[in-house]
C-alpha positions in Angstrom: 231.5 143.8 150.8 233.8 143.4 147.6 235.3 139.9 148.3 237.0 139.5 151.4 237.6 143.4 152.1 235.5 146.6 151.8 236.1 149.1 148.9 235.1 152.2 149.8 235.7 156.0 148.2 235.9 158.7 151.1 235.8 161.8 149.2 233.3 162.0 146.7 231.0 165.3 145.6 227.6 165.1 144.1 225.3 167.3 141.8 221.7 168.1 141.3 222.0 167.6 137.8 224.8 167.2 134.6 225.0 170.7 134.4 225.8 171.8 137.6 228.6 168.9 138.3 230.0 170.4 134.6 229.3 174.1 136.1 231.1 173.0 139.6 234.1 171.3 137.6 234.7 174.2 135.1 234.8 176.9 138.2 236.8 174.6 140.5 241.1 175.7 139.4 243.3 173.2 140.8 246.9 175.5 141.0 248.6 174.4 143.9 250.6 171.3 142.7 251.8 173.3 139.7 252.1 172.0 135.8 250.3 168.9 135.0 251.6 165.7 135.0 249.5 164.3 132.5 246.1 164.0 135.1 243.9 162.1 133.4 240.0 163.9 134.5 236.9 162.1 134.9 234.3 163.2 132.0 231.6 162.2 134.5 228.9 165.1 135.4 229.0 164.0 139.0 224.8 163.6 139.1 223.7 161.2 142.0 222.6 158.6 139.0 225.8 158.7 137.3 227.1 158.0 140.8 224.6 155.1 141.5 225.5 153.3 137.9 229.9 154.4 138.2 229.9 153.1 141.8 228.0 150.0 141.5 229.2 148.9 138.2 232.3 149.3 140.1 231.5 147.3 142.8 232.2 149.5 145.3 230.7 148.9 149.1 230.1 152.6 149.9 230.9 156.5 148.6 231.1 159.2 151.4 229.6 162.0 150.3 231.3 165.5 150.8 229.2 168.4 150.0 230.9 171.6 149.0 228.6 174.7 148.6 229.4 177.2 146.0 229.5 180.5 148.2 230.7 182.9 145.3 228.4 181.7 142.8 225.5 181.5 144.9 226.1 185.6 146.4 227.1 186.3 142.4 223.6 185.1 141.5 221.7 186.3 144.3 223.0 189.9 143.9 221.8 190.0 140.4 218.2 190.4 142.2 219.0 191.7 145.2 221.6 194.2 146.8 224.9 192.8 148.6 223.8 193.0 152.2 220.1 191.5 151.4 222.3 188.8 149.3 224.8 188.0 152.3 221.4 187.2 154.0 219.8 184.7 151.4 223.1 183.1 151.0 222.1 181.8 154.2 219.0 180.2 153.5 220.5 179.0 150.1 223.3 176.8 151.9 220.5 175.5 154.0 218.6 174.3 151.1 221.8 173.0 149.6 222.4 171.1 152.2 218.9 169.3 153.2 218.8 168.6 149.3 221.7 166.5 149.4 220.6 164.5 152.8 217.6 164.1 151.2 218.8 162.9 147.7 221.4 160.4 149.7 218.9 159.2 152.2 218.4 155.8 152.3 220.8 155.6 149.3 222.0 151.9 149.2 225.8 152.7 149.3 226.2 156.7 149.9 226.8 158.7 153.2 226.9 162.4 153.4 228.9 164.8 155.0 227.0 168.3 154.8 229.1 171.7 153.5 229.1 174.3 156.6 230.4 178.1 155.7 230.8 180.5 158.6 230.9 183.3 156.6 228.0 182.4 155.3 226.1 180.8 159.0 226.5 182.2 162.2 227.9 180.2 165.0 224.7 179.4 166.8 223.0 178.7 163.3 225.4 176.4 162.3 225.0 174.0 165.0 221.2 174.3 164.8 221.5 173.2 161.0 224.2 170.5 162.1 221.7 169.1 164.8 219.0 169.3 162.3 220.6 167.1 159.8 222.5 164.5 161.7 218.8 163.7 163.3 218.4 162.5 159.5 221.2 160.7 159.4 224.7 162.8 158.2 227.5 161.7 159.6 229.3 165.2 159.9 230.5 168.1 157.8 232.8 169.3 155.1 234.7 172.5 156.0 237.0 174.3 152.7 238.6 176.9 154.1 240.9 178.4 151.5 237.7 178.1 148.9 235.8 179.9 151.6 238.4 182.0 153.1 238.8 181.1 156.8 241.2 179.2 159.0 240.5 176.0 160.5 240.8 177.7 164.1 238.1 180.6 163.5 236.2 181.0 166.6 232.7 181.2 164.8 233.5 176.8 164.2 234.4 176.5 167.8 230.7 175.3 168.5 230.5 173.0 165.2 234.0 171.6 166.9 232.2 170.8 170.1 229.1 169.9 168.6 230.7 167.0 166.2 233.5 165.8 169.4 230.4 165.0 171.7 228.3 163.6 169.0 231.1 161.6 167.2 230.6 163.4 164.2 233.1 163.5 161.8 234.5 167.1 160.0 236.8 166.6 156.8 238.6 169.4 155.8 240.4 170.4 152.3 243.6 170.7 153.3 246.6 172.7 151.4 248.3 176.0 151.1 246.6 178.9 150.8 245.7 180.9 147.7 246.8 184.5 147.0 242.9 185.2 145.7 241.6 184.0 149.3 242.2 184.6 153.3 242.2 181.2 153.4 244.5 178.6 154.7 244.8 174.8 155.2 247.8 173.0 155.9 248.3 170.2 158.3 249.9 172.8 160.5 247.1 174.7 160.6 244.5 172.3 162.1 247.1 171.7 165.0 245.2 174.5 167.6 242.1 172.7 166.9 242.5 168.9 167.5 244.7 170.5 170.3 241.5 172.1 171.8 238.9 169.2 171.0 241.4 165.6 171.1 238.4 163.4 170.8 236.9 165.1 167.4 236.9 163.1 164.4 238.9 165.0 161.7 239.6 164.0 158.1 242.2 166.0 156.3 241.6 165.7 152.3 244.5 165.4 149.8 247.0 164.1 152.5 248.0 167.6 153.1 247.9 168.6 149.3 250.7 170.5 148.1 251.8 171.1 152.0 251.9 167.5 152.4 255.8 167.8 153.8 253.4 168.8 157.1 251.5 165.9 157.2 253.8 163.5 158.9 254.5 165.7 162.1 251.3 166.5 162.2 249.9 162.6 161.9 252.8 162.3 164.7 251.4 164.7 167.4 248.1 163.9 166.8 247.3 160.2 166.3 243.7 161.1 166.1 243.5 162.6 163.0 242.8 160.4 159.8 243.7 161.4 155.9 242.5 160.7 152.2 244.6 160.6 149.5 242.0 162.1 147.4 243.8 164.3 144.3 247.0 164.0 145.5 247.5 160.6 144.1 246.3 161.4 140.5 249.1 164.9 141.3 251.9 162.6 141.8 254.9 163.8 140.0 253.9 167.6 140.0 256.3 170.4 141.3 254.5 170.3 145.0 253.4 166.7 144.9 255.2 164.0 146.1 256.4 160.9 143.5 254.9 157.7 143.8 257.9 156.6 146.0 257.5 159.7 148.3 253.5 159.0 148.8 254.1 155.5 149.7 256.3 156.4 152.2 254.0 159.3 153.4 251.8 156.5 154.2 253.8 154.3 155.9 255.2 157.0 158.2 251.3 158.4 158.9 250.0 155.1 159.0 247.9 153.4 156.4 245.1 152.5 159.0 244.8 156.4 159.0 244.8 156.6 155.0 241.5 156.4 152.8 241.1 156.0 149.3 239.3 158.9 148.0 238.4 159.8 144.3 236.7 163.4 144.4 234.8 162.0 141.7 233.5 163.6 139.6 236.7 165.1 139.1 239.0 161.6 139.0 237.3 158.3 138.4 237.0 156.1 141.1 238.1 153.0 139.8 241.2 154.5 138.1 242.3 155.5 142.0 241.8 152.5 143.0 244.3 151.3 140.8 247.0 154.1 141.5 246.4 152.7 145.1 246.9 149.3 144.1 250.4 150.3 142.1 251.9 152.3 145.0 255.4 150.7 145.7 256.4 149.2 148.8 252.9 148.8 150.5 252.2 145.3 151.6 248.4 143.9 151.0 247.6 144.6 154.1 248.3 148.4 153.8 246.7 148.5 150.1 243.5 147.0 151.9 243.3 149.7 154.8 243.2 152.4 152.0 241.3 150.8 149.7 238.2 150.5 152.9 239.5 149.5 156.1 240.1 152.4 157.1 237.1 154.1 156.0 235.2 151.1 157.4 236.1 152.1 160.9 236.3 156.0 160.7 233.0 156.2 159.4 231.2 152.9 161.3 230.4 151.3 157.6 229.4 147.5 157.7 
């Protein structure tokens, strides 16, 4: 542990190599909060020893690990050999690979968990609990869902088995959450997850971004739901954008969800880690207490970290 309390970074995405964290930053358009507020990026690549030395120079206690698989690019490149329908196919088989690389590169990792990327249009239902089951025998603690980068809704039947899957094994699904893009069929407000901690009450959900640019959701839906937890993952670098809250407004976003239910998250490689632990630290109105929770209590206990 750091000191007295745990310091801990919920939301944080690893690549094989430089290039491909570069590659994964340059594709990835962040629109909905609207103009820039003077967001300071990360120059790191994102490459699991760039997270080792940034993370332990740091003195962090643990980084969770959220995997997010590049559908589009990986179809774009397999159709270059192949035709769509054969490329649909291999996608497949791709996001498997994708996905027992990264348990394999964070196993036994001193500080990192993972959480693997799971895309039904890419898996099948019955496949993607068979992949699920596979992996959390080696030790992931649950999945990462995007559905507005992948173009579902949180309440698509073909997750209804992952849901029931990760409720009974007290695995844990974090979500992107935000509006909707005009380019995609996807959408993830708050609002939207309702139907499903409705159906499952006992499944462990993370919403990213505190709601992102919906985040005038978040507080009902923390409200109705006590069960669901949240990281404040880009939102807190957004504050002071058209559709983000002020620093004022966040704090008190946290106090009405409850900051036992807030986790300091960085989604490095895009933001650096220890500069969102300082935004955390200069929210107004939070009490130590509160500061602490974010900064690794809460994560702590969500995610069972010593």
């Amino acid at each position: 542990m750091s000191g007295s309390q745990p310091l801990i970074d919920a939301h944080v995405h690893v690549y094989p190599d430089p290039a491909a964290g570069v590659r994964a930053k340059d594709r990835y358009v962040i629109w909905e909060y609207g103009d820039d507020p003077g967001v300071a990026f990360s120059a790191s690549p994102g490459d699991l020893s760039t997270l080792t030395s940034v993370y332990a120079k740091a003195g962090f206690d643990h980084a969770v690990v959220v995997h997010l698989f590049d559908t589009a690019l990986a179809r774009e490149q397999l159709e270059e050999h192949l035709g769509a329908p054969e490329a649909a196919e291999a996608a497949a088989d791709v996001l498997r690979a994708a996905n027992r690389w990264i348990a394999r590169a964070v196993a036994g990792h001193p500080m990192a968990e993972v959480l693997i990327s799971i895309d039904p249009t890419v898996l099948p239902p019955q496949a993607i609990t068979a992949h699920l089951a596979e992996l959390a025998a080696a030790g992931v603690r649950g999945v990462k869902l995007h559905p507005v980068v992948h173009s579902f809704i949180p309440n698509d039947a073909r997750l209804h088995p992952m849901y029931e899957l990760c409720a009974e094994a007290g695995l844990t699904v974090l979500s992107h959450s935000g509006p909707g893009h005009a380019c995609t069929a996807g959408s993830a407000t708050p609002s939207d997850f309702a139907p499903v901690l409705t159906k499952w009450p006992s499944l462990k959900l993370v919403l990213a971004h505190l709601g992102g640019a919906s985040w005038p959701e978040t507080a009902a839906l923390a409200a109705d739901f006590p069960q669901v937890v949240f990281d404040l993952s880009e939102i807190i670098e957004w504050t002071g954008a058209a559709h983000a809250p002020c620093a004022a407004d966040l704090s008190a976003l946290i106090r009405q969800v409850g900051a036992d239910r807030v986790m300091l998250g960085s989604d490095f490689p895009w933001y650096d880690p220890v500069r969102t632990a300082d935004r955390v630290t200069g929210l107004p109105r939070l009490s130590d207490g509160e500061r602490a929770a974010i900064l690794g209590g809460t994560a702590a206990r969500v995610f069972g970290l010593g």
